[in-house]
PLY file of the C-alpha trace (Angstrom):
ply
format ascii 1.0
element vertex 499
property float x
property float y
property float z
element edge 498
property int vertex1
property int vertex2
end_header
9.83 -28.53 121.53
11.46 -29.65 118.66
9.46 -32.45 116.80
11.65 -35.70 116.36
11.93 -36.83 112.28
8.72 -38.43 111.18
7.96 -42.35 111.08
5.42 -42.29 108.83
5.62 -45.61 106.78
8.34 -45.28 104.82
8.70 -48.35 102.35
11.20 -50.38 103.98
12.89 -52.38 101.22
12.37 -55.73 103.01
14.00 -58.96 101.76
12.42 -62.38 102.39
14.91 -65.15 103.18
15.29 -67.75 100.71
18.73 -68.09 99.00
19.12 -70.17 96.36
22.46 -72.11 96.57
25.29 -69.97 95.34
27.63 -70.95 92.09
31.25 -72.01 93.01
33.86 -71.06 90.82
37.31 -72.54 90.82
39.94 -70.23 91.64
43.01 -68.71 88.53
46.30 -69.16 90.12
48.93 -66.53 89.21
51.98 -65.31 90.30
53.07 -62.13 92.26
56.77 -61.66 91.03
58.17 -59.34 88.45
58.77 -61.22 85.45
60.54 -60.61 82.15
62.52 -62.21 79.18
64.67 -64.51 80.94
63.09 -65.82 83.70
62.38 -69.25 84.51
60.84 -71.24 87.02
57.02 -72.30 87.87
55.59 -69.00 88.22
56.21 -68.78 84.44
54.80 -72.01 83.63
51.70 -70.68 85.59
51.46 -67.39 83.88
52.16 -69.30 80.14
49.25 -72.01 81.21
46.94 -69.07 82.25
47.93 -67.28 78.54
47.13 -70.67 76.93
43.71 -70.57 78.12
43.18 -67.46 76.90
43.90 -68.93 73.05
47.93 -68.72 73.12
49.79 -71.20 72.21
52.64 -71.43 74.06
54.87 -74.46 74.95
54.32 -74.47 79.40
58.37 -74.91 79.49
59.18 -72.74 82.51
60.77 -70.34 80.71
60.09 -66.79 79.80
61.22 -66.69 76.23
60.78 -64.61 72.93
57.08 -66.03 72.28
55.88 -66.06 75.54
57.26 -62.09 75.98
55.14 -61.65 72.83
52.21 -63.14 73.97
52.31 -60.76 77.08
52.77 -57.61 74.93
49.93 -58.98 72.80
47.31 -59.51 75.75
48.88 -56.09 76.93
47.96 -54.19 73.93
43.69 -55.39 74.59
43.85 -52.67 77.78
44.39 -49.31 77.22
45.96 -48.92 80.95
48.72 -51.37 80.84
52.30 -50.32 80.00
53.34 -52.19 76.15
56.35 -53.83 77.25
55.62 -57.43 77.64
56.79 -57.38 81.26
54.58 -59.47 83.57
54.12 -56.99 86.43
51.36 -56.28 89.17
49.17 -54.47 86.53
48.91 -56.99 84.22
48.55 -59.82 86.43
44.93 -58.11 87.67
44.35 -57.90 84.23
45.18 -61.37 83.29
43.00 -62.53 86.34
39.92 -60.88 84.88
40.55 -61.99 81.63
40.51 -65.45 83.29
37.15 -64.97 85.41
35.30 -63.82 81.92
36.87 -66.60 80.37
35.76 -69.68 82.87
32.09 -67.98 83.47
30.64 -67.50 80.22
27.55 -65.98 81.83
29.76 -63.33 82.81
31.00 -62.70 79.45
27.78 -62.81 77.75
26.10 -59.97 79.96
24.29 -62.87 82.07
24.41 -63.64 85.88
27.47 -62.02 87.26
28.17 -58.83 85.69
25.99 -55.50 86.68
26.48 -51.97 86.26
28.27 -49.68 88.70
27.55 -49.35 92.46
28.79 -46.99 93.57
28.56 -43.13 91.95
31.40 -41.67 94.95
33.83 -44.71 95.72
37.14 -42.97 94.71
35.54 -40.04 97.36
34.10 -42.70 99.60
37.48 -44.72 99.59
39.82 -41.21 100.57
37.11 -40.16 103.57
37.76 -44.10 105.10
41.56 -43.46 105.03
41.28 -40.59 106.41
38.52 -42.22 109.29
41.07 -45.25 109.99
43.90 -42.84 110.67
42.01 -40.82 113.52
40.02 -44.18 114.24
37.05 -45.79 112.68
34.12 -44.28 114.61
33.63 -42.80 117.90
30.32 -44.79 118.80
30.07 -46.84 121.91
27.83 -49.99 121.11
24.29 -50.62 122.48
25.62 -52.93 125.12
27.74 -50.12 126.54
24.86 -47.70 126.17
22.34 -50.06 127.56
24.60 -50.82 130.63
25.50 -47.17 131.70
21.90 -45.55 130.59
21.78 -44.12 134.33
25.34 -42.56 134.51
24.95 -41.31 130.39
21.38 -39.43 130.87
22.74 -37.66 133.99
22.70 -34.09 133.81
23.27 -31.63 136.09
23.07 -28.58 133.59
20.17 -25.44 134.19
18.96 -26.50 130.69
16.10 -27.74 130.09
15.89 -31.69 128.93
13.38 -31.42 125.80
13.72 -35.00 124.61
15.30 -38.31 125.41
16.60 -40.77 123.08
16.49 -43.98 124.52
15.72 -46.47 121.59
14.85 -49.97 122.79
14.10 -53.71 121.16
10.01 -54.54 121.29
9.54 -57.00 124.11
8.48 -59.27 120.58
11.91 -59.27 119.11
15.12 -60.99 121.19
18.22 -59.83 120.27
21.05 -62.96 118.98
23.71 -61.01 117.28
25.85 -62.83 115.01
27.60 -60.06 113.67
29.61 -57.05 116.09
32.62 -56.28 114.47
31.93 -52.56 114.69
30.63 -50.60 118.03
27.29 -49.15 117.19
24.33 -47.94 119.25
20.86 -47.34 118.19
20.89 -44.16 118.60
23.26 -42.02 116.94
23.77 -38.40 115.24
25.20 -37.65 111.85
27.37 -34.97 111.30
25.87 -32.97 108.31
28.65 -30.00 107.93
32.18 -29.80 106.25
33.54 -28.88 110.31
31.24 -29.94 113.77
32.82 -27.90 116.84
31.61 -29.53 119.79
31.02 -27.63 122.79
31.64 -27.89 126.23
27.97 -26.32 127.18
25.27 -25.61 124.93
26.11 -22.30 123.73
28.42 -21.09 120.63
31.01 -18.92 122.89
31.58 -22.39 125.27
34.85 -24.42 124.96
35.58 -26.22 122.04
36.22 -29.91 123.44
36.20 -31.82 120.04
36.11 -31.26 116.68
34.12 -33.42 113.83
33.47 -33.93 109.96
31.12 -34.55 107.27
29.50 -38.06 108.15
30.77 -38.32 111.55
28.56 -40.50 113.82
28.62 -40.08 117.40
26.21 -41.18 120.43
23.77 -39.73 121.06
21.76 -38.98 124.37
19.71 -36.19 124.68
18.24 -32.37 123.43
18.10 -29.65 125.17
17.23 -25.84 125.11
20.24 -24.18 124.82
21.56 -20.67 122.98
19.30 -19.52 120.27
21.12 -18.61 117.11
19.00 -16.63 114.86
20.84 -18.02 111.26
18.70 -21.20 111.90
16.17 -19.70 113.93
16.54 -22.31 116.46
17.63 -23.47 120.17
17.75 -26.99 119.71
21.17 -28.64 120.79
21.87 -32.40 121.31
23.96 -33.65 123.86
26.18 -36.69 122.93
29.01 -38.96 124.56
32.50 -40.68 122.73
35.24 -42.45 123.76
38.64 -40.88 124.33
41.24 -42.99 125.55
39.11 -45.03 127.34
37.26 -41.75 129.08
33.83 -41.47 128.14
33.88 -37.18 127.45
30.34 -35.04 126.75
29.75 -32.63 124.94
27.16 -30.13 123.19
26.37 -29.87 118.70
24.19 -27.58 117.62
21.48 -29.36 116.35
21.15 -28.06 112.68
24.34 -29.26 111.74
23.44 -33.04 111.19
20.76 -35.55 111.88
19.30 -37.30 114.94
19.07 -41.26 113.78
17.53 -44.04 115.29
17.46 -47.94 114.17
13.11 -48.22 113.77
13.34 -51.07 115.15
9.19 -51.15 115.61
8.64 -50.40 112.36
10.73 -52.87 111.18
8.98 -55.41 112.68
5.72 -53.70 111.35
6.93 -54.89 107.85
8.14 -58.31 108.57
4.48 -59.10 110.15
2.88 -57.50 106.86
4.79 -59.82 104.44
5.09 -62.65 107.02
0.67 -62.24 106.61
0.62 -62.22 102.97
2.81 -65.25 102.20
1.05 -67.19 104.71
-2.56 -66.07 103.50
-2.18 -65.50 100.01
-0.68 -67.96 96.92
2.53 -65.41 96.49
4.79 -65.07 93.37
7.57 -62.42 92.62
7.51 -60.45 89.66
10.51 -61.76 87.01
12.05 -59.43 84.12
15.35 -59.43 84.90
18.19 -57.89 82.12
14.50 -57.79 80.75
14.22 -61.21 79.90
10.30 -61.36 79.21
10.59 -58.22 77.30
10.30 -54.55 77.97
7.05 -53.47 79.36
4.99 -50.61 77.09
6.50 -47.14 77.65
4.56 -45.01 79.87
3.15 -41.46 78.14
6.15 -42.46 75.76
8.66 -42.23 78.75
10.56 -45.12 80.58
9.70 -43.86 83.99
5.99 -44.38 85.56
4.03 -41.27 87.28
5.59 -42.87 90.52
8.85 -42.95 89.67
9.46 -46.55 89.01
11.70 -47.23 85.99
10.83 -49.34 82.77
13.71 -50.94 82.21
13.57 -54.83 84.28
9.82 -54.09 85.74
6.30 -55.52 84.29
3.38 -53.55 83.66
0.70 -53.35 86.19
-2.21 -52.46 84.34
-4.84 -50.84 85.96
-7.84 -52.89 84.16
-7.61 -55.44 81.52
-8.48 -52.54 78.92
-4.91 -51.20 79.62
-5.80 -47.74 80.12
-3.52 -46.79 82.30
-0.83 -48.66 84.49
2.40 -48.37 86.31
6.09 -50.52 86.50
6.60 -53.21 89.01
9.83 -53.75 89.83
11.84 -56.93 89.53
11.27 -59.24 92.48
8.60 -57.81 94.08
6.23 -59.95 96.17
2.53 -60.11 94.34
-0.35 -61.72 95.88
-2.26 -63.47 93.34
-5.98 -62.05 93.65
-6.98 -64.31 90.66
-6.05 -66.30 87.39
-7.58 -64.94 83.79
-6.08 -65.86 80.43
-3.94 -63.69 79.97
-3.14 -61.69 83.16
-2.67 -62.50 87.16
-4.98 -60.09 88.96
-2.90 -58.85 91.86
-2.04 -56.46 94.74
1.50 -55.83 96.98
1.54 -54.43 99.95
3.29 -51.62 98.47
1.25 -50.47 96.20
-2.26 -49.72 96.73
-5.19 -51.26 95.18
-5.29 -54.44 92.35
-3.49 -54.52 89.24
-3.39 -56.93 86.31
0.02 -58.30 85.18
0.71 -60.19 82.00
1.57 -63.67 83.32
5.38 -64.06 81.53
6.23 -61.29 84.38
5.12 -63.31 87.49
7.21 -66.64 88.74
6.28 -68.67 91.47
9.94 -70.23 91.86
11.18 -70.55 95.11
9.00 -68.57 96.64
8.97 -69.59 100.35
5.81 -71.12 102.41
6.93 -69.17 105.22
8.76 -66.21 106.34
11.95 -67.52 108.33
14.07 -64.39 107.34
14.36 -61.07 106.32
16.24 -57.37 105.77
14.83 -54.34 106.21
16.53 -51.53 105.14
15.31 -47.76 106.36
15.91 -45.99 103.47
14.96 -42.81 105.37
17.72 -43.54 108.45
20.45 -45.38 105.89
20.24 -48.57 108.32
18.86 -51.97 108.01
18.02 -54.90 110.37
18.81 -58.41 109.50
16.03 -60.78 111.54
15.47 -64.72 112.04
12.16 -66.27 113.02
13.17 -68.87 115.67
10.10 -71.51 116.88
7.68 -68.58 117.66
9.42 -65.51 117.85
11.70 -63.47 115.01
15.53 -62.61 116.02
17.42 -59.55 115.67
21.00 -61.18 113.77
22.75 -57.70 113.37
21.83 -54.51 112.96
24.30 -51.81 110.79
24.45 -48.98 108.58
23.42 -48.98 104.88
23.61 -47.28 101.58
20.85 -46.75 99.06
20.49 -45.54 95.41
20.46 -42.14 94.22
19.40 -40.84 91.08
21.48 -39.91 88.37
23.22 -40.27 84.92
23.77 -43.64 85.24
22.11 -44.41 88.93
18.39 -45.11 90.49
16.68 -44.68 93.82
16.78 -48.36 95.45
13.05 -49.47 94.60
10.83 -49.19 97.80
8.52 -52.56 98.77
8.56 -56.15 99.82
11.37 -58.29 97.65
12.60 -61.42 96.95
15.81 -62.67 97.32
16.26 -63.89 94.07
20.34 -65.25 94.05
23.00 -65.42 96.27
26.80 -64.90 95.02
29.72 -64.77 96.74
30.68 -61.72 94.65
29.64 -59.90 91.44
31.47 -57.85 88.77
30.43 -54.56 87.67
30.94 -52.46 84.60
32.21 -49.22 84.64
29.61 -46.07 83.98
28.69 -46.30 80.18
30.83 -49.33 79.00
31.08 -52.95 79.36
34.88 -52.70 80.97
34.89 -54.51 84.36
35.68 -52.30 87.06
35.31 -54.14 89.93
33.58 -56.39 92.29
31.33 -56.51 95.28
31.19 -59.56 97.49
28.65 -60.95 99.56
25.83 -60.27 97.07
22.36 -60.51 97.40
20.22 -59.79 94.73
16.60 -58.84 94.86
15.89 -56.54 92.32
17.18 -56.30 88.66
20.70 -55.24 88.87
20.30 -54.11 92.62
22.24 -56.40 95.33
22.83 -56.35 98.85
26.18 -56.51 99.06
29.85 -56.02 100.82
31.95 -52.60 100.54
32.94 -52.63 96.77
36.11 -53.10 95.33
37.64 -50.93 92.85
40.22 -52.88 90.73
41.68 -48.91 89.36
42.38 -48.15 93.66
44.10 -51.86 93.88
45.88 -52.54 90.84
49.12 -53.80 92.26
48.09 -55.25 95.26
45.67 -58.82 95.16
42.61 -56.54 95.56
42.07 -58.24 91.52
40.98 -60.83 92.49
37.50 -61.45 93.67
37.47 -64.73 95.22
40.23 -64.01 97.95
38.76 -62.68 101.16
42.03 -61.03 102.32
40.91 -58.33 99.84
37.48 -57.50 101.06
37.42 -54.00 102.96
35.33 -54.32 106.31
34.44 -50.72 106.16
33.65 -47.80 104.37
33.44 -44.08 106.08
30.41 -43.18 103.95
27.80 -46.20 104.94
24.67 -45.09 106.48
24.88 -41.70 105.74
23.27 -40.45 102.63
22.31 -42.54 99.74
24.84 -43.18 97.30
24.80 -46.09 95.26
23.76 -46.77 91.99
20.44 -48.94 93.41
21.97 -51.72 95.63
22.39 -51.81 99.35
0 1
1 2
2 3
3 4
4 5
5 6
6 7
7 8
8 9
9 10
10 11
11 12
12 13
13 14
14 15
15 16
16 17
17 18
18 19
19 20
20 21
21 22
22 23
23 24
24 25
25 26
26 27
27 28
28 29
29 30
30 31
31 32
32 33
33 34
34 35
35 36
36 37
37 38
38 39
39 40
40 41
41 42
42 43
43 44
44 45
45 46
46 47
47 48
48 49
49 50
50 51
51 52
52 53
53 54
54 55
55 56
56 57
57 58
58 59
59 60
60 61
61 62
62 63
63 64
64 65
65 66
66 67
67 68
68 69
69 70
70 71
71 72
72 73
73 74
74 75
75 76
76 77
77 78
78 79
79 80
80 81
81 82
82 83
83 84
84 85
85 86
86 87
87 88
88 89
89 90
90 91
91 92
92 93
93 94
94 95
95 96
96 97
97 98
98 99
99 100
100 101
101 102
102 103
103 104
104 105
105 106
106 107
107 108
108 109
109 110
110 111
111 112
112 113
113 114
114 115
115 116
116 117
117 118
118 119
119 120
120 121
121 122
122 123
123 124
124 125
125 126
126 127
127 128
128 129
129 130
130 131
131 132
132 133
133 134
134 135
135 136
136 137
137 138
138 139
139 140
140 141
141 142
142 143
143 144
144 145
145 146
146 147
147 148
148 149
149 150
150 151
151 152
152 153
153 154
154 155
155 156
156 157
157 158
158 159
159 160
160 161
161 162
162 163
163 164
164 165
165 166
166 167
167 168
168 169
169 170
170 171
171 172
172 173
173 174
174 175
175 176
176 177
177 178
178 179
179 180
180 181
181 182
182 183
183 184
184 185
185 186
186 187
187 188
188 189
189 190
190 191
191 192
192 193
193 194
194 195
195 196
196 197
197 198
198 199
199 200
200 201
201 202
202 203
203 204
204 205
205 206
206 207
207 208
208 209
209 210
210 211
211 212
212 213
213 214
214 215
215 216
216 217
217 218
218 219
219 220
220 221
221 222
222 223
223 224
224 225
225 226
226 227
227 228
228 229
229 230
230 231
231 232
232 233
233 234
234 235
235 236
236 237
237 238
238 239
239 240
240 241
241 242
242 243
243 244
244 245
245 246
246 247
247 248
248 249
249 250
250 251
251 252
252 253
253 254
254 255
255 256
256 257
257 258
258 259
259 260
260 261
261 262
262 263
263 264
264 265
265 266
266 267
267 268
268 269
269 270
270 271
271 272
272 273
273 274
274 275
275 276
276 277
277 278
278 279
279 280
280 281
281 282
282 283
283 284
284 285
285 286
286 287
287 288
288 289
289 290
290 291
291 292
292 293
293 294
294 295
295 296
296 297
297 298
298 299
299 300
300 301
301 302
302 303
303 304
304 305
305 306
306 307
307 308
308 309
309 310
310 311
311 312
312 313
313 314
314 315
315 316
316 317
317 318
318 319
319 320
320 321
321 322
322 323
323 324
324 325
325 326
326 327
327 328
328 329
329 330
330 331
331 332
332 333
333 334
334 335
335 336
336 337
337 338
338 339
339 340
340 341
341 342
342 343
343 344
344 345
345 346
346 347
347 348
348 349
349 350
350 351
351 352
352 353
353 354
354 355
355 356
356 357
357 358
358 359
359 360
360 361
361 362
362 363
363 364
364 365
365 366
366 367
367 368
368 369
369 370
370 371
371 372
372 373
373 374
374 375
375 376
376 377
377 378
378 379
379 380
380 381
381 382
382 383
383 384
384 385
385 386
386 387
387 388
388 389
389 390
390 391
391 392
392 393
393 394
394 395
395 396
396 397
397 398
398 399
399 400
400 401
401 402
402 403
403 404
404 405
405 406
406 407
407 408
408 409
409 410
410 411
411 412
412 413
413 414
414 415
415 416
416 417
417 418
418 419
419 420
420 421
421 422
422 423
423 424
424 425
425 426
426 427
427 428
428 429
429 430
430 431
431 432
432 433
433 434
434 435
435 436
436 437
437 438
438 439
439 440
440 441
441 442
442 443
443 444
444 445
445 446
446 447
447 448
448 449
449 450
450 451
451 452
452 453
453 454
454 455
455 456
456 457
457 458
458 459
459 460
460 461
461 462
462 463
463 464
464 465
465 466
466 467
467 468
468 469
469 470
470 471
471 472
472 473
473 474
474 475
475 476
476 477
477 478
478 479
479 480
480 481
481 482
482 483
483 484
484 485
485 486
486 487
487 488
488 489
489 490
490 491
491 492
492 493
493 494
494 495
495 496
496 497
497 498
């Protein structure tokens, strides 16, 4: 019988739920029309006044002249991509507008609050695989309510092959379901398509009819395994049975179970983490650990390195020595939940549920702002499944709000893994800017964000201002330009370290 992916504790990044109130900004007006030498009306006025506030000094008269056609081709000449011609066109009004945001938010400008690094190593790939998912439809997963309401009819089977295992994922009788968010069908139990081409098959053999076809990061619903045709390659007989919607048919079929990944929303242990934070603010005097951009100062290097024998990275952590001799220690990461064991001079003695056994932090890392009473809400994320859960505690009982797909970090040049443990959320934005790999060039923004962890956010599908340049996907504070989906969520982590 094949044995179903382990739930050994994974470290579900789990968020507790206390925003603090996000900034408003006020919103750079600009217009959408070609402009040039010549042209009058308010639309120049608007783009002269914007100039202005950039240090021109231009008379707002309406009309496109000699110096205000110089002042464009001067602005034009500060970024490299814009054509030098001093015509206001769709390229250099999203230029203008982020000129404008760093302008008005200083803190943006200066490195503080609102700009990040990258996050997202694939978006131009991840961008190309959702057009091509919207043109042949956005997923092929019926939602839970579907699933839950025809479980009879969808685990019938008539075939001679033998029924090895069952997926039939439901809520603990502890957790009520209140979704707030269903925008997008999805079931809790679902396979991932893990190969460049998926046939599936009419029965669960390799010579059956072909009765659909599938691609890399796929999702589809899925029912059941059975023992079907061995194929010696993979030394295996496992083959899943799964169900789609097809012009409002449900159709079956057979995949070979090798070829992608059996995934399940962990609902259970989920709800194991809440209870383990929900216990530890409520018994414990809790802080969050504070160093971000590394404001209290970079901790000591480990062994001369800036990563710990764990993993964890220096940069925006605090030590966690393992005595108050220092002889040995490891990084904490930004906003990470502490329990404060006891007070010395110098040092909190500590422990997180994360991490076992105590540790002694210097006090500068630890703050005790905002840190709730009581749990009221949270997010895990499965790192392991690329889902989360977004829950509520209502009276005497916690909520399920939505449930979705997610994307973690993944190591590399310029990425990290998404820290694993119990976190604070520290801010809430409607949107941040981030910088493009290795410079401090904006590059575009994410909405919805969440931060918890240095740089790392929970946020909405990013925005790159390179893929939108002549449409209004510049500007940041406009809704209409926010992208619903993206092809690659919940599949394989991706991002620089945010969710």
């Amino acid at each position: 019988m094949h044995k179903p992916i382990a739930v050994v504790l994974i470290f579900c990044l789990i968020i507790s739920g206390l925003f603090i109130p996000e900034t408003v900004f006020a919103e750079p007006i600009l217009p959408s029309r070609l402009m040039s030498l010549g042209s009058q009306g308010l639309d120049v006025k608007l783009v002269q006044e914007s100039l202005n506030q950039l240090g021109y000094s231009l008379e707002a008269d309406g009309i496109y002249g000699p110096l205000t056609k110089q002042a464009v081709l001067d602005f034009q000449r500060k970024y490299a991509e814009l054509s030098k011609d001093g015509v206001y066109g769709p390229s250099t009004r999203g230029s203008l507008l982020i000129a404008l945001t760093l302008a008005e938010n200083p803190d943006i400008q200066s490195g503080q609050a609102q700009s990040e690094d990258n996050v997202n190593d694939n978006l131009n790939e991840d961008k190309a695989l959702t057009d091509s998912a919207k043109i042949k439809g956005l997923t092929d997963t019926a939602s839970q309510y579907y699933v839950g309401a025809n479980r009879s009819k969808l685990n019938r089977f008539t075939g001679v092959n033998p029924i090895t295992r069952v997926w039939n994922t439901e809520l603990p009788v502890q957790l009520k379901e209140n979704i707030q968010y269903n925008q997008y069908s999805i079931a809790y139990d679902y396979f991932l398509v893990l190969s460049n081409t998926l046939n599936v098959r009419e029965q669960p053999t390799s010579e059956s009819k072909i009765v659909k076809k599938m691609q890399y990061y796929d999702k589809v619903n899925l029912i059941q395994e059975v023992k079907g045709q061995y194929l010696s390659s993979y030394a295996s007989d496992s083959w899943y049975r799964i169900f789609w919607h097809e012009k409002d048919e449900v159709k079956f079929g057979f995949v070979f179970s090798k070829l992608g990944e059996p995934r399940s929303f962990r609902f259970s242990n989920m709800l194991d983490q809440i209870s383990i934070l929900q216990k530890t603010i409520e018994e414990n005097k809790v802080g969050h650990i504070s160093n971000y951009k590394n404001i209290n100062g970079y901790p000591l290097a480990y062994k001369g390195g800036s990563v710990d024998a764990y993993g964890n990275d220096r940069s925006q952590s605090a030590p966690g020595y393992t005595d108050v001799n220092k002889t040995d220690f490891r990084y904490f990461p930004d906003g990470m939940f502490v329990s404060i064991l006891e007070e010395l001079d110098a040092y909190y003695k500590i422990s997180t549920p994360a991490f076992e056994g105590e540790y002694f932090i210097p006090k500068k890392y630890i703050t005790f702002k905002n840190v709730p009473k009581q749990l009221k809400k949270a997010v895990v994320v499965d790192e392991l499944n690329q889902n989360e859960g977004v829950f509520e505690f209502v009276e005497d009982h916690w909520e399920l709000i939505s449930y979705i797909y997610a994307t973690t970090g993944v190591n590399n040049k310029y990425s990290f893994e998404t820290p694993k443990g119990h976190f604070m959320a520290v801010e809430k934005k409607p949107y941040f800017l981030y910088l493009e790999d290795g410079t401090t060039k904006i590059s575009g923004f994410a909405p919805y964000a969440v931060r918890f962890s240095g740089g790392g956010y929970i946020h909405g599908v990013p925005i790159d201002f390179k893929l939108g340049q002549n449409q209004l996907n510049t500007n940041p504070r406009d809704p209409k330009n926010y992208e619903e989906y993206l092809f690659t969520i919940g599949t394989t982590p991706r991002s620089h370290k945010c969710v």
